[in-house]
Phi, psi and omega in degrees: 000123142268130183232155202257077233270296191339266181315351199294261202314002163294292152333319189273343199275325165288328211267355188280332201265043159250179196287358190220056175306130171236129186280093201251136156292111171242148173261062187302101177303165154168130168321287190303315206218066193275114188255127172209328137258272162186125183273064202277139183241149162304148209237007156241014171274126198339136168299332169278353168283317165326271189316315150329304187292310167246042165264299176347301202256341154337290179296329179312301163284348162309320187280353184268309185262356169061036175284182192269349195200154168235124172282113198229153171314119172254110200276123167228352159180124175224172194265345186257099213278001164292334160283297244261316192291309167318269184294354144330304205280349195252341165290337157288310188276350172274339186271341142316305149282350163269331216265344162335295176273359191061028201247130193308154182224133187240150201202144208196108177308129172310324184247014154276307189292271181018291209269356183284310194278330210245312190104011167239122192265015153207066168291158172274174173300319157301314185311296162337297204292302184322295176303308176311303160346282212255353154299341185273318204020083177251151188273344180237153173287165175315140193226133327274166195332293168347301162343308201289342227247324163285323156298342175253014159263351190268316166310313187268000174281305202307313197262347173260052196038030179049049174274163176246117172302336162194173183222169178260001204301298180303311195302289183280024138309278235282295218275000191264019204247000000 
């Protein structure tokens, strides 16, 4: 497993300079490839040592970056439903680990981020990276490349004004009692 620890507070420090910071954790899902730095699993390990590793590290990053909210990748349709299953289940443990801590949880379509960051719902993956680059204003792109996709989901949760599609607040009420 990898995680890319280095770069994090570079990422988190752009996201600081609006007049109301709000710090969004965004979660690009995925089993092989969970990007948030980016979170890697062998890609022959039992699916519950998978799913495990990356709620561990998840929580890892929750407790470093304190965000106020998370923006996770919302899966609505691919042709490989073995992918679509993968990344479903590793996007449920990031939304388990905000609804924990009671922190709003948000779901955001590959071409809603696209079109947030680029003004195109269906930019490439440079595009995305480029914009994520200089919105940010960071001098190098996200490393890897993956990276950028989860920072430009945190980005278009912060401009479609950082609102929440459900929160976790009633759940860790419920579970502290």
């Amino acid at each position: 497993m990898f995680v890319d620890l280095a770069r994090r507070t570079e990422h988190l420090v752009g996201l600081t300079y609006a007049r109301h910071p709000l710090r969004v954790l965004g979660v690009d899902p995925g089993l092989t490839r969970c990007r948030v730095g980016v979170i890697r699993t062998s890609a022959t390990d039992d699916i519950a040592a998978r799913l495990l590793a990356i709620e561990t590290e998840l929580e890892q990053w929750l407790d470093a970056c304190q965000p106020d909210a998370v923006a996770v990748e919302r899966v609505f349709s691919q042709q490989n439903v073995r992918t679509v299953m993968g990344t479903a289940q590793a996007g449920a443990v990031a939304i388990v680990c905000a609804a924990r801590r009671g922190l709003p949880v948000a779901t955001h379509t590959p071409s809603e981020v696209k079109a947030a960051v680029t003004g195109n719902g269906r930019a490439d993956k440079a595009q995305v990276t480029t914009m994520v680059t200089k919105l940010l204003r960071i001098s190098d792109p996200p490393r890897p490349p993956d990276a950028a996709d989860a920072l430009a989901l945190a980005i278009c949760h912060i401009w479609r004004g950082g609102a929440p599609l459900s929160t976790g607040l009633p759940l860790a009420a419920s579970l502290r009692r």
